[in-house]
N, C-alpha and C positions, 0 to 999 in steps of 0.2 A: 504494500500500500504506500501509496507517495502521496505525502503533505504538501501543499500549496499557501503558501505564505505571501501575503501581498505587503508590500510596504508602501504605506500613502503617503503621499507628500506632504510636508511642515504646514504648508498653506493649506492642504486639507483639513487637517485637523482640528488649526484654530479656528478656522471657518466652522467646522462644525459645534464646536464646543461652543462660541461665540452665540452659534445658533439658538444651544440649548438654555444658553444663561438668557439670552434675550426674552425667549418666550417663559421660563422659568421665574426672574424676577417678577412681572406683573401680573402673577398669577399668585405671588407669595405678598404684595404688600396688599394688593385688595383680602387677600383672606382674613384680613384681621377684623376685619366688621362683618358685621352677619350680611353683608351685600350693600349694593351701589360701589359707586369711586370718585366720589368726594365732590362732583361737580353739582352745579345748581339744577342740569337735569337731573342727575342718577344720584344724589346725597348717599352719604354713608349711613348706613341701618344702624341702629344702635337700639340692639333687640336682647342684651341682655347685660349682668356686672360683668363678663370678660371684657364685651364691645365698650362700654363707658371707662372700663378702666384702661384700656387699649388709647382712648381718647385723650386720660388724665395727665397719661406717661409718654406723651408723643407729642411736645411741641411744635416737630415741624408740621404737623396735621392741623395746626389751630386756625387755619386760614382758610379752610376746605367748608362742607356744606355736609349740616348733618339732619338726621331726624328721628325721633323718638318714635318707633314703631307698635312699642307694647310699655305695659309699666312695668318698674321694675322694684324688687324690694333690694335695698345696699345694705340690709343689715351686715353684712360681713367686710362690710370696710374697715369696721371698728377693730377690726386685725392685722388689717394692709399697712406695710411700712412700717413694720415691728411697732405697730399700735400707732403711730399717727394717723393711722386714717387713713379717709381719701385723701388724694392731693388735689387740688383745685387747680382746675381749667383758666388758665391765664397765668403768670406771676408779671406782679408789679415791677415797677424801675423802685429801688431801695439804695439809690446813692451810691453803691460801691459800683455794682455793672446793671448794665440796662439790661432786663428781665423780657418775658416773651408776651403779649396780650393774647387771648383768643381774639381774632380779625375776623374770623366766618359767621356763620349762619347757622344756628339750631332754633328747631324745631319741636317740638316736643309733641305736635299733633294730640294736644289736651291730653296725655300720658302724665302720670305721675309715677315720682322716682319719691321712693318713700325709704327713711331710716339712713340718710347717710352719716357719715361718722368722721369725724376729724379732731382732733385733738392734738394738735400744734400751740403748746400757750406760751413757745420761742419765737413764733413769727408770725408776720402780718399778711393782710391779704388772706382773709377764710370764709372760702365760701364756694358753693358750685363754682359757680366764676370767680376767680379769684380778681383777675384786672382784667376789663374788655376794652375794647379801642376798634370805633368803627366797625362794631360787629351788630347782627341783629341779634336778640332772646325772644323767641314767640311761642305762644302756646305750650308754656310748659309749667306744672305744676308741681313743687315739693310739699312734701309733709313727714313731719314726725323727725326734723334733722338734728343732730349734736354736735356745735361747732364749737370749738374752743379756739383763740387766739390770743393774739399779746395786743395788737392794734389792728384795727378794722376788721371786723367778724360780721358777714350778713349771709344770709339762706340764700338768695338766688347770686346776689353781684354786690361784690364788695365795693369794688371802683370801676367806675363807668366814664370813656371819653368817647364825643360823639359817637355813640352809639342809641339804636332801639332796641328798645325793651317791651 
């Protein structure tokens, strides 16, 4: 029996592998929300605590378009980040370096997100949002939260610049 061995050329194979990473990437960062891709048609789904925390911990995402598809209970924040909590969607500018704002669009399509949990009483800026800038808040409703802070603690937006709410 005679083996056949092919040797492909250098430029083959980066080309292929090039291929696979191409279609391979945007198939792995949309996975992180229950669906859409972050545009004002297709908003990111934010259909359960993975998808909002996926949201909390990603500020290059704060500028994209989201929407609250079902409610959610957060009671289990109150474990996240060896017990701080959630982390709240935006940080402020706090004088040493300039911080991220959320800049997008959520939605909340009248969903409520019930029991979030944050207990930070080191820092400021507590809240769902922590600092917004030029973003819209609609139809979205909390209930039952526990927010602890050292300066500015509110339920939906701590600091708000031009922005709707």
């Amino acid at each position: 029996m005679k083996t056949i061995t092919k040797n492909y050329p250098l430029k083959t194979v980066v080309f292929f592998i090039f291929l696979f990473l191409t279609l391979l990437v945007p198939i792995h960062s949309s996975a992180q929300f229950s669906g859409g891709n972050g545009t004002y048609e297709s908003p990111f789904e934010i259909r359960n605590l993975a998808d909002l925390q996926f949201l909390s911990e990603n500020d290059e995402l704060w500028d994209k378009h989201f929407i609250l598809t079902q409610n959610i209970d957060a009671s289990a924040t109150q474990t996240w980040n060896s017990g701080l909590g959630f982390s709240p969607i935006g940080d402020a500018p706090n004088g040493i370096r300039q911080r991220t704002p959320f800049t997008g669009h959520f939605n909340g399509l009248a969903h409520i997100i019930s029991n979030i949990n944050s207990n930070r009483p080191r820092e400021s800026f507590i809240g769902f949002f922590g600092y917004i800038e030029d973003a819209t808040i609609e139809n979205l409703k909390l209930t039952n939260d526990e927010l602890t802070g050292e300066n500015g603690v509110a339920s939906l937006v701590d600091e708000s610049r031009r922005s709707k709410i």
